[in-house]
C-alpha positions as CSV (number, residue, x, y, z in Angstrom):
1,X,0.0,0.0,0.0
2,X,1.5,4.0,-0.5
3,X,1.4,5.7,2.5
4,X,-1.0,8.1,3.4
5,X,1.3,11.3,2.5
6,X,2.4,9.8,-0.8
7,X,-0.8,9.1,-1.9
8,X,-2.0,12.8,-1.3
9,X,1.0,14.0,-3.6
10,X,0.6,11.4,-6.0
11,X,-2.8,12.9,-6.3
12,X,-1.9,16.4,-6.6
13,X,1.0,15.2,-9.4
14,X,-2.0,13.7,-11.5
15,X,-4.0,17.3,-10.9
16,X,-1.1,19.5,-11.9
17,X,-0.8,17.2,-15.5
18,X,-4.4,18.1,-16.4
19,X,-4.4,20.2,-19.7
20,X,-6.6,22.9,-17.8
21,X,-3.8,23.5,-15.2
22,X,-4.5,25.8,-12.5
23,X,-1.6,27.8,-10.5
24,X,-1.4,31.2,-9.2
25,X,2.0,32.1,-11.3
26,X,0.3,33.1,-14.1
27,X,-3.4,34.0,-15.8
28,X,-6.2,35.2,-13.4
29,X,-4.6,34.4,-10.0
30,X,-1.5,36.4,-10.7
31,X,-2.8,39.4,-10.2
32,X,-3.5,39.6,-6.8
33,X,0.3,38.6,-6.0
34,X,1.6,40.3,-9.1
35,X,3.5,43.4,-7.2
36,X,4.4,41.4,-4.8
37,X,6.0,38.9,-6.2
38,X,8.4,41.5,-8.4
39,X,9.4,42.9,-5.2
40,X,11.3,40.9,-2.4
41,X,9.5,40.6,1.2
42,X,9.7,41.3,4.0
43,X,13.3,43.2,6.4
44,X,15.3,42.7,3.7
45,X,13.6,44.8,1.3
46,X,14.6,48.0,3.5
47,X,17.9,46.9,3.9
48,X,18.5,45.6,0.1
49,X,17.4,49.6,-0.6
50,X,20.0,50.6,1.7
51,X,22.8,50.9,-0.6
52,X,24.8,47.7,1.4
53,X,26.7,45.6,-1.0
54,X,25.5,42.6,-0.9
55,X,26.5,38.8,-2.5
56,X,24.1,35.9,-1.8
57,X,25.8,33.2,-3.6
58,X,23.2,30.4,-5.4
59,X,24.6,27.3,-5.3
60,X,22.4,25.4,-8.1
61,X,22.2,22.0,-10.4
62,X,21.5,23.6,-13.8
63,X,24.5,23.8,-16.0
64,X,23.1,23.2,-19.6
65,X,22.7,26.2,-21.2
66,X,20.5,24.4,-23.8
67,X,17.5,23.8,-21.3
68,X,14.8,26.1,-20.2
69,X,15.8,25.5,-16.4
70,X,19.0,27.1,-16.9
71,X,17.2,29.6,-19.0
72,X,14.9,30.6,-16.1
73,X,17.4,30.6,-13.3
74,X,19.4,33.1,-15.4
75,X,16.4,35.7,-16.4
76,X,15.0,35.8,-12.8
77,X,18.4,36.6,-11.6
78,X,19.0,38.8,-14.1
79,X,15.7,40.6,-13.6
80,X,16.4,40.5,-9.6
81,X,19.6,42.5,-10.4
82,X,18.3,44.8,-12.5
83,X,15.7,45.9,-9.3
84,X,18.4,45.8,-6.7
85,X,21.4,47.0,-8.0
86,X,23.5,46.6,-4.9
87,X,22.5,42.8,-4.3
88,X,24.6,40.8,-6.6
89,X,23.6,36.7,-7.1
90,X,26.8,34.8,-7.9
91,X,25.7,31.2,-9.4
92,X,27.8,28.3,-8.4
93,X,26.7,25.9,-11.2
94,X,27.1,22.2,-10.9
95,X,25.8,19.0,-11.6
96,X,24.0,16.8,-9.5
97,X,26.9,14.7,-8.2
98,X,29.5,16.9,-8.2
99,X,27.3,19.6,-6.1
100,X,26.0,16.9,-3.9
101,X,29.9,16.1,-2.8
102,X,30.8,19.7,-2.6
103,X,27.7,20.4,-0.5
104,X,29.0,17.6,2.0
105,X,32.7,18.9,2.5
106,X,30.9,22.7,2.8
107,X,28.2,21.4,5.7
108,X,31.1,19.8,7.4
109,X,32.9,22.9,7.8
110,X,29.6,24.8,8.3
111,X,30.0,26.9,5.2
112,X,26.9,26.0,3.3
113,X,26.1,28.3,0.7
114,X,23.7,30.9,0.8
115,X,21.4,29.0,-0.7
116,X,21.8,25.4,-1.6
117,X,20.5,22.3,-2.9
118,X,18.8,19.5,-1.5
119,X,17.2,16.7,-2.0
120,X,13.9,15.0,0.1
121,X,13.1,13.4,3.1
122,X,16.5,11.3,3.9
123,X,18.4,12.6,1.9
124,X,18.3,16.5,3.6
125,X,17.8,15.2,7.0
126,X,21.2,15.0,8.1
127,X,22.0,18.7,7.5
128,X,18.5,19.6,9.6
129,X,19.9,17.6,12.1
130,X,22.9,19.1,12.1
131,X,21.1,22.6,12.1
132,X,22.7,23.7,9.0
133,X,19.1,24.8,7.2
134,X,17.2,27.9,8.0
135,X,13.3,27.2,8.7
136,X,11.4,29.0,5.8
137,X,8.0,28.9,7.1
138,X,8.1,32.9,7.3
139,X,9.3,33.1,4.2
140,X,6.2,30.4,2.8
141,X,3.7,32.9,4.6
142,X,4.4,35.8,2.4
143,X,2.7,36.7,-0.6
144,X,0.9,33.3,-0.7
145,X,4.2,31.2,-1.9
146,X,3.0,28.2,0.3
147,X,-0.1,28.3,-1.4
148,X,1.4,27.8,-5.0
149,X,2.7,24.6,-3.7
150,X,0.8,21.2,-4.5
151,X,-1.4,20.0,-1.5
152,X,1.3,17.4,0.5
153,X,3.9,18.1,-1.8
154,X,6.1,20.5,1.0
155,X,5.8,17.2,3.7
156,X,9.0,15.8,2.4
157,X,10.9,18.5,3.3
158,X,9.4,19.2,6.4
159,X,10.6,17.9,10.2
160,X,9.2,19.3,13.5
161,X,6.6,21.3,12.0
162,X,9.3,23.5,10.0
163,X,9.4,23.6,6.0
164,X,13.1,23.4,5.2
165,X,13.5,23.7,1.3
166,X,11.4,24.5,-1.3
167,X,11.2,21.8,-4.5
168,X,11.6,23.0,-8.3
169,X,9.4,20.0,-9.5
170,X,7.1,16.9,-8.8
171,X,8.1,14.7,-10.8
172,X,7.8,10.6,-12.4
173,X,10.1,8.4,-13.9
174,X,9.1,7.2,-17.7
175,X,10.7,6.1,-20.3
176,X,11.8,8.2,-23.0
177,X,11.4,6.5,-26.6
178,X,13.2,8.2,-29.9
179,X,10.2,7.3,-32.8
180,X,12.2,7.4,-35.8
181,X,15.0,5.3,-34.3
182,X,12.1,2.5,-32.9
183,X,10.8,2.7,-36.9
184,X,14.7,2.4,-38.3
185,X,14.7,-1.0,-36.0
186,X,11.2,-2.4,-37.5
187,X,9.8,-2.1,-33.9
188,X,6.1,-0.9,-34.5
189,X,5.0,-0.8,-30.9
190,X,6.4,0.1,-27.3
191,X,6.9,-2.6,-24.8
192,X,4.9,-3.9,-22.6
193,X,6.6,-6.4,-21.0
194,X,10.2,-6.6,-19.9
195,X,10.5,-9.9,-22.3
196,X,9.6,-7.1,-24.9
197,X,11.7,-4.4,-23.5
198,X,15.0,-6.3,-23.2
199,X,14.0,-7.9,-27.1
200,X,14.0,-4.2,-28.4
201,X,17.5,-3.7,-26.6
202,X,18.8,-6.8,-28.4
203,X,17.5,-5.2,-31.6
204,X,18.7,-2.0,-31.3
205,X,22.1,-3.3,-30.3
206,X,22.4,-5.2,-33.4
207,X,21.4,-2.3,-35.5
208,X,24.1,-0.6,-34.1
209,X,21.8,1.9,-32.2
210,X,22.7,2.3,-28.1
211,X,19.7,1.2,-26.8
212,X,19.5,2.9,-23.8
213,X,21.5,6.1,-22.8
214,X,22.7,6.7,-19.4
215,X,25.1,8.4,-17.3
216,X,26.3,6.1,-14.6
217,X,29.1,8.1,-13.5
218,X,26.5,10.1,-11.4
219,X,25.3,6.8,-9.9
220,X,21.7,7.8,-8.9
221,X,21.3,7.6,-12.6
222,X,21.3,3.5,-12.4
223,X,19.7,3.3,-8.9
224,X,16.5,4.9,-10.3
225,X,16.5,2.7,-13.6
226,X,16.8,-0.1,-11.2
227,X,14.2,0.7,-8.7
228,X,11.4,1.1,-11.6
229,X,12.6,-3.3,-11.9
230,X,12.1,-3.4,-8.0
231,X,8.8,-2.1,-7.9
232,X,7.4,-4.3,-10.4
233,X,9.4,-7.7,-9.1
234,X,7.6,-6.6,-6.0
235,X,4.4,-6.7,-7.1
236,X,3.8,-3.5,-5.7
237,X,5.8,0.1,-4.2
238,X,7.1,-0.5,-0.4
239,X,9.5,-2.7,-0.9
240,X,12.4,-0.2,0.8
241,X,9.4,0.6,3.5
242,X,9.0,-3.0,4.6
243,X,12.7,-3.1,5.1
244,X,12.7,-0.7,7.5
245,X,10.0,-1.9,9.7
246,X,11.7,-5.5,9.4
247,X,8.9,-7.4,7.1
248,X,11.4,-8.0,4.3
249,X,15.0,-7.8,4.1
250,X,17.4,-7.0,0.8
251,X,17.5,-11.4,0.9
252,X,13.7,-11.3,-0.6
253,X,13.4,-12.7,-3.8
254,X,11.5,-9.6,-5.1
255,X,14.9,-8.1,-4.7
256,X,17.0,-11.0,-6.1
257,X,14.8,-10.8,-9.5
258,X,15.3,-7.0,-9.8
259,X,18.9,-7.8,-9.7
260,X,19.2,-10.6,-12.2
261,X,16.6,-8.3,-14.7
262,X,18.9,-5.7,-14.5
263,X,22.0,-7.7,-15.0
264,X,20.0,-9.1,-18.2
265,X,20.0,-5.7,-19.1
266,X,23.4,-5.1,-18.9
267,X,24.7,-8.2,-20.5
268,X,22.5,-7.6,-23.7
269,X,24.5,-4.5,-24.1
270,X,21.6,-1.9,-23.3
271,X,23.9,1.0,-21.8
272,X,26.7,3.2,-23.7
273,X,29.9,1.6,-23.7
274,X,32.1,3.2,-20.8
275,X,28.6,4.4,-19.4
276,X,30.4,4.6,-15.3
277,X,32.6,7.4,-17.4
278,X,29.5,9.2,-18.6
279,X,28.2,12.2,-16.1
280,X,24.3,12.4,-16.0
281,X,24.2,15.4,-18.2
282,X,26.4,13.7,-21.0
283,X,24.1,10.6,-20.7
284,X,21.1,12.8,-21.3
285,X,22.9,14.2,-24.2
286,X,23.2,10.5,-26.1
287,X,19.5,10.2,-26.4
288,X,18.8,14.0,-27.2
289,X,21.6,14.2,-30.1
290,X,19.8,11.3,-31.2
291,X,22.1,8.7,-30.3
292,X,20.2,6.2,-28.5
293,X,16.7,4.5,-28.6
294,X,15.4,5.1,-25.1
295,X,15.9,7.0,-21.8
296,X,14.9,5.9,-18.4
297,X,14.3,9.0,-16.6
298,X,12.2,11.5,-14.3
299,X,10.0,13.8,-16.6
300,X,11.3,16.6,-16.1
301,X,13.3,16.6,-18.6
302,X,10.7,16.8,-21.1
303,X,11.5,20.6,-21.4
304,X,14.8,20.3,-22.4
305,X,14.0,16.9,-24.4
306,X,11.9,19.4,-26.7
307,X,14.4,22.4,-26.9
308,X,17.1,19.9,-28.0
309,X,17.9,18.1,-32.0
310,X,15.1,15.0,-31.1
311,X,12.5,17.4,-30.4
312,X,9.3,16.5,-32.1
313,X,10.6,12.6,-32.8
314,X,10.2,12.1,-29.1
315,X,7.4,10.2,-27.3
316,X,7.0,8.9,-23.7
317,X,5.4,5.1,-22.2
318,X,5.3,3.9,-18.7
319,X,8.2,1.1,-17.8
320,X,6.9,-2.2,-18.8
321,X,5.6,-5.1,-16.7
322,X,8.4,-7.3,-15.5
323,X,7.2,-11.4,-15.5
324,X,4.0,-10.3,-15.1
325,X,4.2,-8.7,-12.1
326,X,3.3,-5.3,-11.5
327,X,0.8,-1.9,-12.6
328,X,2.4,0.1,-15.1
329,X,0.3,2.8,-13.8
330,X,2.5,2.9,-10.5
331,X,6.1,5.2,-11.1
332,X,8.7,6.0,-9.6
333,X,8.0,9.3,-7.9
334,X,10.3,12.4,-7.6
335,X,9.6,15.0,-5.5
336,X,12.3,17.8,-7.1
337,X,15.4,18.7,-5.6
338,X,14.6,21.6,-3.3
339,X,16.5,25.3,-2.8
340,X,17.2,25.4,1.1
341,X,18.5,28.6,2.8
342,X,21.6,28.2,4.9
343,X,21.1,28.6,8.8
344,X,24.4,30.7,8.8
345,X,24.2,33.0,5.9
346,X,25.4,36.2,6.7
347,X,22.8,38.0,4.6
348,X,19.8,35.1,6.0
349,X,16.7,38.3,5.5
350,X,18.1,39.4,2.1
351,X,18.7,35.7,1.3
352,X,15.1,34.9,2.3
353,X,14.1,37.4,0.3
354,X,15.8,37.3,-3.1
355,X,14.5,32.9,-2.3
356,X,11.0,34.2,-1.9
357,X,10.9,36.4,-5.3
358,X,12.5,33.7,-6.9
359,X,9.9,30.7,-6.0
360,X,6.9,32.5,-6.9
361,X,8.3,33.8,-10.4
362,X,9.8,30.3,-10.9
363,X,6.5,28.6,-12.0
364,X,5.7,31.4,-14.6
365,X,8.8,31.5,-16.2
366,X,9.2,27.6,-16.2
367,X,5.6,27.9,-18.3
368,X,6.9,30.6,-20.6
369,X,9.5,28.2,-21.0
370,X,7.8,24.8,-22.2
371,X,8.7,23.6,-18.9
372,X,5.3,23.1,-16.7
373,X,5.0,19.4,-17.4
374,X,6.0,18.2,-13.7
375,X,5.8,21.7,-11.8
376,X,5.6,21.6,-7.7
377,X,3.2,24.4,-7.9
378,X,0.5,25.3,-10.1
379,X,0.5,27.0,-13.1
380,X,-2.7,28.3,-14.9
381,X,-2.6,27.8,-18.6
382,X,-4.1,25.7,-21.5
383,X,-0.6,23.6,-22.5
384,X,-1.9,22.7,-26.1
385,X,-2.9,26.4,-26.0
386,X,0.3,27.8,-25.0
387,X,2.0,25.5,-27.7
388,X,3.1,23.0,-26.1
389,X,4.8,20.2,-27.7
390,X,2.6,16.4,-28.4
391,X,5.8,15.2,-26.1
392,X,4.3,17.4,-23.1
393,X,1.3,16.4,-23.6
394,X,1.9,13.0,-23.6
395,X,3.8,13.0,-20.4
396,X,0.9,14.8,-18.9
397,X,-1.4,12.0,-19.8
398,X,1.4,9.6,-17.9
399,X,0.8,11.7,-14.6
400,X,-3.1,11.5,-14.6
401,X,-2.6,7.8,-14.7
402,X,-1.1,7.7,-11.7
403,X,-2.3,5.3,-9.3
404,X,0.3,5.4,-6.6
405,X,4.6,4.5,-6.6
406,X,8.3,4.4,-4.7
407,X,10.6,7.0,-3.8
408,X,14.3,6.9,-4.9
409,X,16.7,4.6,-2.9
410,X,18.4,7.5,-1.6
411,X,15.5,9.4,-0.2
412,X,13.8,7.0,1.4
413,X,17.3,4.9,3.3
414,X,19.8,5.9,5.6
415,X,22.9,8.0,3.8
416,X,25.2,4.8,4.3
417,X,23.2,2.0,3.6
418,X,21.9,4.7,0.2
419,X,25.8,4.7,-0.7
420,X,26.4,1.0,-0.6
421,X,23.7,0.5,-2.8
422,X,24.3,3.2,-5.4
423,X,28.3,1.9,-5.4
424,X,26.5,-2.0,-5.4
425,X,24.7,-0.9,-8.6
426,X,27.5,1.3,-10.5
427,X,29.3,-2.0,-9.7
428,X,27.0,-3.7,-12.4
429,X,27.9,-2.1,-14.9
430,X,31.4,-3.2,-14.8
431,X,30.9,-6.6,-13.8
432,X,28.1,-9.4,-13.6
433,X,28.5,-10.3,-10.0
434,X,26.1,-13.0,-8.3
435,X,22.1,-11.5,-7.6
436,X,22.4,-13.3,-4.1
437,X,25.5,-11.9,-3.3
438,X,24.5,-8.2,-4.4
439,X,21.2,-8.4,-1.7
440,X,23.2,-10.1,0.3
441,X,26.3,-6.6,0.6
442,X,22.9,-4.5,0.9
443,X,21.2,-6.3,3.4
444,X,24.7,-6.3,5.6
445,X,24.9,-2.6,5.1
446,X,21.5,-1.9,6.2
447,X,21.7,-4.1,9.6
448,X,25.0,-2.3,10.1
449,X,23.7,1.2,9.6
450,X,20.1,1.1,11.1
451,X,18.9,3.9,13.0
């Protein structure tokens, strides 16, 4: 069964996919916020007009210029600029990985940016913990930002009663299929079945196609891929839950089938060759340069999908059914990566202010931008009206199917037993290694790392 509070955002992902979508960024509910949100909230308005030279530095995960995200970051700090002259936003740009380690060795000095990047639930707990994140529930109560957020959706980054970070999306996991490459292989249909999945790989291999383009150097890449498997193997999301609470262990043969369906993966020749070398961002660029058949990941990069060389040839099906087990109607779920405020920033008003102007403009811009399809907040607009591409829509169809799903290793397990697992799977990729034996090193971690 999904939990109580994934079920209510699993809900309110389904409402924000609706063609009609309704958010207050933009159209008829704008207005009432419209001044406000052009002008930053609160103290640090008076001391951001006091002539103070001031650098809040934005430690962010978008560096591909070629995608609207980057393209909105860069216009609302642009435009923040241009109204506050003596506050200056210095971008530290990085990918996933690479800021995820960064932000470690800067939380364990205590020098976390001004504001930073984290991810949900587990994942951002240990720097709350540590009391490196600045509550922002004063910051959600002005001009109605916390109401632009999906019902449930703020939960996972919430502990104590305090909202800790604010997500940039709300997202599912699908699979990415190029059309004119599945019609150069003869493949009429998309699969339904991971007997018919893994029979397209074969195909595509031996037509010289990559069949599946990844980046496993950033090694969440592979996790998630995996974890679509598990849920299916196990009949079911919960699997990681029913760990925890000592109904299952890693030892279960749900687990020990996701394993060897992976490895059949991997020995068929699915992945780029040297894919551990391959960095998320270079992996995404094999399918969109029109290199490879299919991409396994979270929909939110249908945007830059449809600003890139495939746009157009691009359409979008649920992972398949794996021996008959499992709803293709239940995802992987993604609650976004979240901007979090440090608790020691020496500019924390001005910081919470610039954070506040940013959220509520980032909905509209993302919209402007052909990037609504998996939004945290609403948006009001029509997205076949606003010209949305057939790939968008198609994705947005996926999300009202949604009957339920898992989190991401890594945001739903301890940091240590998430690192053993993300190192277990990158491992498969270099080597077949025995399925008992792989639930076997996670199942060992986890006993050794419970909490």
């Amino acid at each position: 069964m999904v939990n109580k509070k994934l079920w209510k955002t699993t809900s309110a992902i389904a409402l924000t996919a609706m063609l009609a979508l309704s958010l207050s960024a933009c159209g008829g509910g704008a207005a009432k916020n419209n001044a406000a949100a052009n002008e930053p909230a609160g103290n640090g308005a008076k001391s951001g007009s006091s002539g103070e030279k001031i650098t809040i530095t934005f430690q962010n995960i978008y560096p591909d210029p070629a995608t609207p995200s980057y393209k909105t970051i860069h216009a609302l700090v642009e435009e923040y600029e241009a109204a506050h002259p003596n506050i200056h936003i210095e971008l530290d740009t990085l990918n996933t990985d690479q800021q995820k380690i960064k932000l470690k060795t800067q939380a364990a000095s205590k020098e976390v940016p001004d504001i930073t990047i984290v991810n949900p639930a587990a994942q951002m707990k240990p720097f709350v913990d540590a009391g490196l994140l600045a509550p922002l529930n004063d910051m959600l109560d002005q001009n109605g930002l916390k109401d632009t957020y999906q019902e449930g959706l703020l939960d996972y980054y919430s502990f104590d009663g305090n909202v800790y970070a604010l997500p940039d999306g709300n997202n599912i996991e699908v699979v990415y299929y190029n059309k004119e490459l599945f019609e150069q292989a003869g493949i009429t249909k998309t699969p339904e079945t991971f007997d018919e999945f893994l029979a397209d790989v074969k195909i595509f291999k031996e037509k010289g196609i990559t069949p599946l383009a990844i980046g496993e150097k950033d090694s969440w890449t592979g996790s998630f891929l995996f974890m679509n498997i598990l849920l299916r193997t196990n009949e079911g999301p919960g699997f990681l839950q029913d760990v925890m609470d000592g109904k299952k262990t890693f030892e279960d043969p749900a687990f020990v089938e996701a394993v060897d369906k992976f490895q059949e993966l991997v020995q068929a020749g699915a992945f780029p060759d040297g894919a551990t070398s391959i960095d998320a961002t270079a992996g995404g660029n094999i399918f969109k340069s029109g290199q490879a058949a299919m991409w396994v990941i979270g929909s939110w990069e249908t945007g830059a999908i449809d600003a890139s060389s495939v746009a157009g040839k691009v359409g979008a099906f649920q992972f398949p059914t794996v021996n008959g087990k499992g709803d293709p109607n239940e995802f992987m779920l993604a609650p976004g990566s979240a901007f979090a405020v440090s608790a020691n920033s020496e500019h924390l008003q001005e910081t919470k202010d610039f954070l506040n102007f940013f959220t509520l403009n980032f909905p509209k811009k993302q919209f402007e931008n052909k990037n609504a399809v998996g939004l945290g907040q609403k948006v009001d607009g029509d997205l076949k009206a606003a010209g949305y591409s057939d790939l968008a829509i198609n994705v947005a169809e996926l999300f009202n199917q949604v009957k339920g799903g898992d989190l991401a290793f890594d945001n739903t397990m301890n940091p240590a037993t998430a690192q053993v697992h993300l190192s277990s799977i990158q491992n498969l990729f270099v080597q077949k290694v025995d399925s008992a034996q792989v639930a076997k090193e996670h199942q060992t971690a986890f006993e050794a790392n419970k909490q």
